[in-house]
C-alpha positions in Angstrom: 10.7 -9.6 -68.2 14.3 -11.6 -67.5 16.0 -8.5 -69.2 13.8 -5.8 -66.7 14.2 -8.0 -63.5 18.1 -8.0 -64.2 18.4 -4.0 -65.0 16.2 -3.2 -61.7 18.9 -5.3 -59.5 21.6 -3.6 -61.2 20.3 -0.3 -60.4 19.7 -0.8 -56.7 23.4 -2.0 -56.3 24.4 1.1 -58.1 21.9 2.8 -55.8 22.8 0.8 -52.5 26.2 2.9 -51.6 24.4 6.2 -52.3 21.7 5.5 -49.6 24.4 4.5 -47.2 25.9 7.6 -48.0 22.6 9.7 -46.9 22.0 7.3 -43.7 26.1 8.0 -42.8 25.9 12.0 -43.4 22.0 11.9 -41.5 23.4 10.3 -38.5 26.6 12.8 -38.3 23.9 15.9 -38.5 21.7 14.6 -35.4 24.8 13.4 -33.8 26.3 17.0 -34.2 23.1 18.5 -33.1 23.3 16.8 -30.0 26.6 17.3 -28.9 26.0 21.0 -29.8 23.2 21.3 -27.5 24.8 19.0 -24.9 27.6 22.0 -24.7 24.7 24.5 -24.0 23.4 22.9 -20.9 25.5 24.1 -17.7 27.8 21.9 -16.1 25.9 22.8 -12.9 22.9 21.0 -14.5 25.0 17.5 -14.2 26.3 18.4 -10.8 22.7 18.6 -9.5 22.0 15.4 -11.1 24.7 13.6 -9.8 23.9 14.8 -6.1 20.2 13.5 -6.3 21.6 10.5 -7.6 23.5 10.1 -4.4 20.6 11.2 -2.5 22.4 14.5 -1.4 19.0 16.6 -1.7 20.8 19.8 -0.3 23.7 19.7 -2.5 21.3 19.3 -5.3 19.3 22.5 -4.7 22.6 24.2 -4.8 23.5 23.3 -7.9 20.6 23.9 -9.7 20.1 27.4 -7.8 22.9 28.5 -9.9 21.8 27.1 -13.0 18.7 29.3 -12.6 21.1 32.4 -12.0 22.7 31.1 -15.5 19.4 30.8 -17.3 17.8 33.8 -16.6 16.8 34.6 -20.2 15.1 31.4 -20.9 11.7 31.3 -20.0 10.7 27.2 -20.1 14.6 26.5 -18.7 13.6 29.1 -15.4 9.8 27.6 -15.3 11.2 24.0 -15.0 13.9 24.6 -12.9 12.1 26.9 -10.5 9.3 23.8 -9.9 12.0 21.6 -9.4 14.0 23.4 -7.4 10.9 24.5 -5.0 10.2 20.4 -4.5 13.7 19.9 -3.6 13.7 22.4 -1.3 10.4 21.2 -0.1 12.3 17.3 0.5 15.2 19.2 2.3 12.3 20.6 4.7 13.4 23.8 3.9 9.6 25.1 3.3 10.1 28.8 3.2 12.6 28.8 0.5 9.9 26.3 -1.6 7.0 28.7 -0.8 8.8 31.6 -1.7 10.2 30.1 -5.2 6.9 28.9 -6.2 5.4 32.1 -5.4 7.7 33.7 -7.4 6.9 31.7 -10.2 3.3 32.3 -10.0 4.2 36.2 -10.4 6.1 35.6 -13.8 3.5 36.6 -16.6 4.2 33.1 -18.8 3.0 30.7 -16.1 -0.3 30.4 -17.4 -2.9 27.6 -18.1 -1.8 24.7 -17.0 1.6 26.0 -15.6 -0.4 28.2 -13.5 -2.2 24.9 -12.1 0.6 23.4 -11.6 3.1 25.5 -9.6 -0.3 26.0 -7.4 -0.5 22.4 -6.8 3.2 21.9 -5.9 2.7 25.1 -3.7 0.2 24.0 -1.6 2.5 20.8 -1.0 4.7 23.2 0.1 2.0 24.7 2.6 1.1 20.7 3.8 4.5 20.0 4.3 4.5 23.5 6.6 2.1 22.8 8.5 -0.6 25.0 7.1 -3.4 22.9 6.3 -5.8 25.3 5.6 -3.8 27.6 3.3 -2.9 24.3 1.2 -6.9 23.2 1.6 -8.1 26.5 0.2 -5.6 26.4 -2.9 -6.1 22.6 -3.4 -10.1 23.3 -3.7 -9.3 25.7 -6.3 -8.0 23.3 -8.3 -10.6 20.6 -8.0 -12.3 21.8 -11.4 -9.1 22.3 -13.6 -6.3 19.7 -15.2 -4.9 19.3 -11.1 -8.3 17.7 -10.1 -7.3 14.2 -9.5 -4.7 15.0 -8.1 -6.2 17.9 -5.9 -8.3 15.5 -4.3 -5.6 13.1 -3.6 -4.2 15.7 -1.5 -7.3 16.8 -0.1 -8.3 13.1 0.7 -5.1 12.9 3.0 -5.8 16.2 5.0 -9.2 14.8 5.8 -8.2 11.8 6.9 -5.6 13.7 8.8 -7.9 15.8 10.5 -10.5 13.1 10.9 -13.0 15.2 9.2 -14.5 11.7 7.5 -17.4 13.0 6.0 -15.4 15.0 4.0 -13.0 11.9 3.3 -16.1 10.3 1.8 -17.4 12.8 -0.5 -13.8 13.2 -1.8 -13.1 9.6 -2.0 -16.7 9.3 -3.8 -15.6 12.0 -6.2 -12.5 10.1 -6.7 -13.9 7.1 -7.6 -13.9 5.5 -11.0 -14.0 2.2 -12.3 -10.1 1.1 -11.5 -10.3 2.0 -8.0 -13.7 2.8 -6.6 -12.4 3.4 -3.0 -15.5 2.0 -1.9 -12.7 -0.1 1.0 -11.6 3.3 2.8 -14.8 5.0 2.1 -16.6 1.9 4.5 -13.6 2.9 6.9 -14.8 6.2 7.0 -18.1 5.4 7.8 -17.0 3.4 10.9 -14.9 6.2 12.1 -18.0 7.9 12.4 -20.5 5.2 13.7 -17.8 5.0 16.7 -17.9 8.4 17.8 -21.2 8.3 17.6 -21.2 4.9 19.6 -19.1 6.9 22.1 -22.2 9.4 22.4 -24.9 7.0 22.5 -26.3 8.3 19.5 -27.5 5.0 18.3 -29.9 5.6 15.5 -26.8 8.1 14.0 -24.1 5.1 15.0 -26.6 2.3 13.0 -27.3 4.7 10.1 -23.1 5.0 9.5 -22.8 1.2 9.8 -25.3 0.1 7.2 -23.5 2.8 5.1 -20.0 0.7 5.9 -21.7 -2.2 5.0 -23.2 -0.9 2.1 -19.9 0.4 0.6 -18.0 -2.7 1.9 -20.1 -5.5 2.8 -16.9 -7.5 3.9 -16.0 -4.7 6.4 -16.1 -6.9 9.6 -15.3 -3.6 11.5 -18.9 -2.8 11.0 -19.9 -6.0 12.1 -17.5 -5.7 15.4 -19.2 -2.1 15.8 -22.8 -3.4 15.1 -22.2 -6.2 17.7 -21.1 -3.8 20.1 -24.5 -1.1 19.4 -26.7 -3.7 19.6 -24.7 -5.5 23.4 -25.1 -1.7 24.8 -29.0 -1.5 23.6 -29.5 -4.6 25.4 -30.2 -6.9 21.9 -28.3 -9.9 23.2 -29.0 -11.8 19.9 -28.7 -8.9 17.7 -25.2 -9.0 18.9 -24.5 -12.4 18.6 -25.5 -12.4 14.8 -23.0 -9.0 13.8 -20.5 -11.0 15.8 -20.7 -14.6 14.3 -20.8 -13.0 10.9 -17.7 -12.0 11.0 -16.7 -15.1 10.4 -17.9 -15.1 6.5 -16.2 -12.1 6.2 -13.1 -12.5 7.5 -12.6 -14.9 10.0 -8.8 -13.8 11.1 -11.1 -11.1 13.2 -12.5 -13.5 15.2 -10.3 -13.2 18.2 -10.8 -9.4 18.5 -14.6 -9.9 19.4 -14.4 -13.1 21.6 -14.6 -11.9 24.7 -17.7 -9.6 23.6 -18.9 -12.5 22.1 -19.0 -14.8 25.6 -20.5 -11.9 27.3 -23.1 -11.7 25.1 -24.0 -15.4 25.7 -23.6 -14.4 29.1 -26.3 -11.7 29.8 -28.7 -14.9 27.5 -27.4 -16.8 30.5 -25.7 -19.2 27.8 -22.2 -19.0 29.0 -21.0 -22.7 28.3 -23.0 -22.2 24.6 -20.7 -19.2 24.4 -17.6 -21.2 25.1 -18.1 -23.9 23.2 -18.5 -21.9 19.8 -15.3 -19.6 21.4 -13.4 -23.4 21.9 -14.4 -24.5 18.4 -13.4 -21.3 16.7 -9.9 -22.1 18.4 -9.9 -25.2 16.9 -10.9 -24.5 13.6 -8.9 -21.4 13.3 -5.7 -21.8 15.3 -4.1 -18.6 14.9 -7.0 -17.0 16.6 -6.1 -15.1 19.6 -9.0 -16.9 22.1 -6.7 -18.7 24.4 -6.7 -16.1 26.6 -10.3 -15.9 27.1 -11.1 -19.5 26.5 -9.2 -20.4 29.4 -10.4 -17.3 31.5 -14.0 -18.4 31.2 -13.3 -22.4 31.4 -11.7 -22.1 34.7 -15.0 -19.6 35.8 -17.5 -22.1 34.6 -15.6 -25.8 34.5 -12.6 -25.4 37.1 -8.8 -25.5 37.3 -8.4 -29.2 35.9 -10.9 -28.6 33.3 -9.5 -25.7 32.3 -6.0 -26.7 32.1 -6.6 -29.5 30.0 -8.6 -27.5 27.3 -5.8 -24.7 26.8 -3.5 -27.8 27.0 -5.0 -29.3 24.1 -5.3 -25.8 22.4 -1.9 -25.0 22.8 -0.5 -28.0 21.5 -2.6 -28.1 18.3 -0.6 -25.0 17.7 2.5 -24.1 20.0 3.7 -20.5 20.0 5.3 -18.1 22.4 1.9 -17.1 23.7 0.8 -20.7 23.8 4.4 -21.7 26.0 3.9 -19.2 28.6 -0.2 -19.9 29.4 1.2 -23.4 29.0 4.0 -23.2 31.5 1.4 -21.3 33.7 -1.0 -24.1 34.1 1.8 -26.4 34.7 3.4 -24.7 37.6 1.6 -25.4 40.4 2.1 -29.3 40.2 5.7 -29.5 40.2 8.5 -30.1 43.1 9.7 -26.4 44.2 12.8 -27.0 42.5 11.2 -27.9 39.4 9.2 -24.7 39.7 12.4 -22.4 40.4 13.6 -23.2 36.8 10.1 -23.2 35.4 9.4 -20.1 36.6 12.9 -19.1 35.0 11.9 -20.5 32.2 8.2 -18.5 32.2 10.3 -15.7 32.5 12.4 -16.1 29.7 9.8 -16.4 27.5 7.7 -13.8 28.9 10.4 -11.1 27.9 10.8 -12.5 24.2 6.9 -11.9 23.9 7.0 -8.7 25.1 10.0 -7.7 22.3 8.5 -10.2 19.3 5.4 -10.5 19.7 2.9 -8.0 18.0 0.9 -6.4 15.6 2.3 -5.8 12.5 1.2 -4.0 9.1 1.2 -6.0 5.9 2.0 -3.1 3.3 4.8 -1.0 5.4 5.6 -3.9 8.5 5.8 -0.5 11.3 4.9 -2.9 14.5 3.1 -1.7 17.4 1.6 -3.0 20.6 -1.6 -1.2 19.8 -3.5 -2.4 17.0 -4.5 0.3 14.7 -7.4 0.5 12.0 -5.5 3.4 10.2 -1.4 2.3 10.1 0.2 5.5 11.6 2.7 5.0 9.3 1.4 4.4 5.6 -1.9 6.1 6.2 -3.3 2.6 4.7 -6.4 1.0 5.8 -6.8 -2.3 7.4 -3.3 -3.2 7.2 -2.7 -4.5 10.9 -2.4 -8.3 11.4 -5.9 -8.5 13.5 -3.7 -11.2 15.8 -0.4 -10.7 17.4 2.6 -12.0 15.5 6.1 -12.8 16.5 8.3 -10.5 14.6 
């Protein structure tokens, strides 16, 4: 066994320079192969490459316009490059020259199958990107039964939304739906959309009907709740309104300020106006960052008087002092001092009151595009729910 053990070892270090030999002379083949076919790709090719690397779009399309001229007679080189080159010119915003290269490739009698699909997909990006919704619609409908479908209705989910036709945004988002991402969040959001127009119409059986759909899809959607709140103030069910609103607490509390002046009203028309500003008051003090000074001090000075009202949003304020906070604080403050003390407090007031108006707003967590206005749909990522329900200094 010594003797066989010995002779197999011998063998192999015979063997070993051989197989070094084969590994050397393999790699020198594929390495030759390579640089062979590296020499076949036009220099135009790597020019294009470069220039999207530096972001130059234009210059790009250029370059790879000419190495379609140079590859004429290879058929998956020209299918590539023609559905690159069509996007590129679609990024440049140069939409006719993309339309017309993608239709062009649609005519070439190998872009079938899936090819087929997918120059018609990139197409009716081109259309979008033009302006012609319903062109890109119609095309993107054809394709919501072959390979393209997801991403059909991606597309198709964008131009609803876009042309605030939210029943179709449901039933596309629904067909999108899948265990990873149900959409069940925007789907509620489109259900609001259309329980406020039809607030705004006074249809209230329609408006209730979308809302328990919102809730249904999304039972954390306080929008519903704020919506609910305001059906049920307008039909004159004081309590009814009272509940949707104080529920928005369990759902998401940060929403509170943008329903407590609704809130007090409804308390109001109970005739329970201090009940409604105590629960405003200890809202404020349990949640801080809620915009309700404003109205808390409003309605104090209506029910309990200047002093009594100053001391509240005094006490407020200092539990949590801000910009906002400064300038109501300054406010209340004014009227006691000497008039030369009020010259520079005024000043002062003034100061501040510019800085709020050029830091301090709504903001959206996923893109940060600020605004005055608070928006349920950011106008500039097209996501939902992304606006800071309470003014921020930015």
């Amino acid at each position: 066994m010594e003797n066989a053990d010995i002779a197999l070892l011998l063998v192999l270090v015979v063997l070993l320079p051989v197989f070094f030999a084969m590994g050397w002379f393999a790699a020198r083949i594929d390495m030759k192969t390579v640089l062979k076919q590296a020499k076949t790709v036009p220099t135009g090719f790597y020019s294009g490459l470069d220039a999207l690397v530096d972001k130059n779009t234009g210059k790009a399309a250029r370059n790879l316009a000419e190495v379609i001229d140079q590859q004429r007679g290879n058929s998956q080189a020209t299918y590539d490059l023609h559905l690159i080159l069509g996007k590129l010119y679609r990024q440049c915003g140069e939409n006719d020259k993309a339309i017309a290269m993608h239709k062009a490739l649609l005519e070439s009698p190998d872009t079938v199958g899936e090819k087929r699909e997918r120059v018609l997909y990139e197409l009716g990006l081109n259309f979008k990107s033009a302006g012609l919704v319903d062109r890109a619609e119609q095309l993107f409908n054809g394709l919501k039964s072959g390979n393209m479908a997801k991403e059909a209705n991606q597309v198709l989910l964008s131009i609803y939304e876009q042309d605030r036709d939210w029943q179709q945004a449901v039933d596309t988002a629904q067909s999108l739906s899948h265990d990873e991402q149900t959409y069940q969040f925007e789907i509620s959001q489109f259900y609001c959309e259309m329980a406020q127009a039809a607030l705004f119409r006074n249809s209230f059986d329609e408006a209730r009907q979308y809302v328990q759909a919102a809730l249904a899809a999304n039972k954390k959607c306080t929008r519903a709740n704020m919506i609910l709140g305001d059906l049920e103030q307008k039909q004159g069910n004081a309590e009814a309104a009272i509940a949707a609103y104080t529920a928005i607490e369990k759902q998401n509390h940060a929403y509170l300020g943008m329903v407590g002046e609704k809130l007090y009203d409804a308390y109001q028309s109970l005739g329970r106006e201090r009940e409604g500003l105590d629960v405003l008051i200890g809202y404020a003090k349990t949640f801080p960052h809620l915009d309700l000074n404003g109205v808390i001090y409003e309605k104090s000075l209506l029910l309990h008087g200047e002093v009594a009202a100053n001391q509240i949003i005094g006490e407020l304020v200092r539990a949590k002092p801000d910009l906002n906070g400064v300038y109501r604080l300054l406010g209340v403050q004014i009227s006691g001092m000497s008039p030369e003390r009020k010259a520079d407090a005024d000043m002062i007031r003034g100061v501040v009151d510019r800085q709020i108006q050029k830091s301090v707003m709504y903001r959206c967590r996923y893109c940060h595009f600020k605004s005055k206005v608070f928006f349920w749909h950011c106008p500039a990522c097209n996501k939902w729910e992304t606006f800071t329900p309470n003014k921020i200094e930015v």
